[in-house]
N, C-alpha and C positions, 0 to 999 in steps of 0.2 A: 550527405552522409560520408562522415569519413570511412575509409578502406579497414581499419580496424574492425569499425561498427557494423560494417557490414559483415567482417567473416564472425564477426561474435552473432551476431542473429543468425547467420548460415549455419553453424557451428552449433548452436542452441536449436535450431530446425531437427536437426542430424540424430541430436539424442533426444529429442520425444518421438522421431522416429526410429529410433532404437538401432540405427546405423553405426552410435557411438554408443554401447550396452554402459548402463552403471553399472560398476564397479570396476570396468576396464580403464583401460589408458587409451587417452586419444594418442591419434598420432604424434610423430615428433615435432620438433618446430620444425626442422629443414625439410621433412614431408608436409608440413600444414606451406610454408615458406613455396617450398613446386609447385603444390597443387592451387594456390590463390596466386601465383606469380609476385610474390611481393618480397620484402624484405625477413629477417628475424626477430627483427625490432618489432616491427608489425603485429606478427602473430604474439611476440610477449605483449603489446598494448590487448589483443583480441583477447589472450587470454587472462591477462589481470582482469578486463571487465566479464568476465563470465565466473573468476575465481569469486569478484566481487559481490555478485549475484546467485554463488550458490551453486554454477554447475559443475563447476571442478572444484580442486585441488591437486597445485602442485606441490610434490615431494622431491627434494634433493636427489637427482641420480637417479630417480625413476623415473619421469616427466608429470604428467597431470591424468588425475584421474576422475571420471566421471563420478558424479557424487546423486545420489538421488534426487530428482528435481521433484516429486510429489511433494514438497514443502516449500511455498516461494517464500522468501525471504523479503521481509520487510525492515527497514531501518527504525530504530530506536529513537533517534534525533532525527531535526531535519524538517520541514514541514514540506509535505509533496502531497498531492493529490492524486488519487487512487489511478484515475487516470495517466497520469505522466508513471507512477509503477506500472501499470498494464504496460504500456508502450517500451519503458524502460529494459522491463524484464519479456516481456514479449510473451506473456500469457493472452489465451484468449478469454474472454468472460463478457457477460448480459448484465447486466442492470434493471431491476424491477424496483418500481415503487411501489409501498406496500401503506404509505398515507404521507399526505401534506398538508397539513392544518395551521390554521391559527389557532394557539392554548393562550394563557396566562401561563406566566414567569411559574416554570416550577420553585416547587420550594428547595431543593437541595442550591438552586442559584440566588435564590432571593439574599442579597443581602451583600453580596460578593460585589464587585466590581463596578459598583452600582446601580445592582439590578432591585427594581422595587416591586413590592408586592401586584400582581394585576397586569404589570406592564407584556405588552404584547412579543410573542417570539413564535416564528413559527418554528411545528417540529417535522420533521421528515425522517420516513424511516424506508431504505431501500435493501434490498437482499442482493446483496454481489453472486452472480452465478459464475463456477467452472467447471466445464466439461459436464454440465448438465446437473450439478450438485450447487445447491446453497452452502457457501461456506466463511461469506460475512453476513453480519447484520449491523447497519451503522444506522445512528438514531443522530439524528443533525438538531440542535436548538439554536435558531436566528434569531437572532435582536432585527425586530422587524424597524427600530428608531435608525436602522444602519441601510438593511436589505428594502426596508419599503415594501416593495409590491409583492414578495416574497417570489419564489422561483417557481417557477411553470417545469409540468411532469418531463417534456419532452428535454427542457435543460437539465433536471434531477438525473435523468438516465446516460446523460452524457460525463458533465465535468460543472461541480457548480460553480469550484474556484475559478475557471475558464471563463464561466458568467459574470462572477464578479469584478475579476480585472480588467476584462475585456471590454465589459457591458456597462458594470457599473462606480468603472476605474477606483476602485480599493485599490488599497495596497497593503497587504497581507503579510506582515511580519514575524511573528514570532508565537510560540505557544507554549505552554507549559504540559507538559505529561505524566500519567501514571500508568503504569500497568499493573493488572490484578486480573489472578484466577476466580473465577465465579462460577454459581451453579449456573446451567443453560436455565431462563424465564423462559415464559409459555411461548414466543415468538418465537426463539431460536431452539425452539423445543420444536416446533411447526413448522419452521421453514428450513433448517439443516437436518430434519429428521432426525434427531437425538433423544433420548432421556431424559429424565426430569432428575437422575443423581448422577449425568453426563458435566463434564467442567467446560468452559470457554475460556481464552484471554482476552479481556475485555482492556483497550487503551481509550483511557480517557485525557482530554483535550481542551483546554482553555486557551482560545486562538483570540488574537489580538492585530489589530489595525497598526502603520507606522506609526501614529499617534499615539497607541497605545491605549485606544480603544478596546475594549471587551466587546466580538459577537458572535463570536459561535462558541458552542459545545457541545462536540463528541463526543460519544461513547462508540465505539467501534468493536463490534463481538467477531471474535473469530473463533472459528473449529480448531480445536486443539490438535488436531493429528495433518492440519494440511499447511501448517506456517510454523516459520521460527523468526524471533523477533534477534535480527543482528546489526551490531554495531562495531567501526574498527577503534580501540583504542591503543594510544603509547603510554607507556609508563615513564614521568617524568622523572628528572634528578630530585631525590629528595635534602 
């Protein structure tokens, strides 16, 4: 771990400890610079990765300010597995499965990518827990013609992309996305404790092999009041 990485997790400890209050200002660089023994430079790489993440913000002439971390921020782009976010962003959170079957091809896919009627895909649906609250729900559909033996609970609860590169050497390219708000259905009405005229952001996900194989699809349900979905863009010469 680089020296950065480490005062950005230290740094990120500090204010869910509430040593560093939201809405205040952390210290300065040349105090953050004493207090880790390190460079300026340093603490500006520590704190671009925490701006990047959500828990600050720097202002010109003021220095950086604690920003509410009750929302983690997910990227928009990008294809990461929930697990390398936990790690990334250094929340803590449980993993429950809440089923893992073998269905036939839903019908919203049938037809797509060359999915056909019957063809087997298993589905898996787990609840992300934080801080003791459900606050995803993600519904996984395999192309068992890719995955085979489908994935065992005890890898569902960890990382499955982990299993698949690692285990069943994929290589996992690229995917297409949408996001849309939706009413919470009866699962995430049950397991995030919400209402039934409650909304979700639900990202859906069409992941593809370097090949450019089709075999998964996501739907990933998140609680609206505990994420914001962001991304850095530039604006080009036009």
């Amino acid at each position: 771990m680089y020296k950065f990485e480490f005062i950005s997790a230290d740094i990120q400890d500090k204010i869910h400890q509430g040593i560093y209050p939201v809405g205040r200002l952390l210290p300065s660089e040349n105090d953050l610079a004493k207090t880790y023994d390190v460079s300026r430079e340093t603490i500006r790489k520590a704190q671009k990765r925490l701006e990047d993440t959500g828990f600050i913000q720097k202002k010109q002439g003021k220095g950086a300010i604690v920003l509410d971390f009750a929302r983690f921020s997910f990227p928009i782009s990008g294809l990461t597995s929930y697990k390398e976010l936990q790690e990334s962003q250094h929340f803590h959170t449980a993993t429950r499965v809440l089923s893992n079957k073998r269905i036939a091809a839903p019908d919203f896919l049938v037809g797509e990518d060359g999915v056909e009627a019957g063809e087997p895909f298993i589905h898996l649906i787990r609840a992300r827990e934080m801080e003791g609250e459900t606050v995803i729900v993600d519904h996984d559909y395999l192309r068992v013609s890719v995955i085979q033996d489908g994935v065992p609970d005890e890898i569902a609860e960890v990382s499955i992309y982990q299993y698949f590169e690692q285990e069943l050497d994929l290589q996992i390219s690229f995917a297409n996305k949408e996001i849309v708000a939706k009413k919470a259905d009866d699962i995430d009405q049950k397991q995030m404790a919400i209402g039934p005229d409650d909304f979700i952001i639900q990202v859906n996900s069409h992941v593809y092999l370097e090949d450019a194989t089709f075999f998964q699809y996501t739907s990933s349900h998140h609680r609206i009041d505990k994420f914001r979905f962001a991304e850095f863009a530039r604006r080009t010469a036009q």
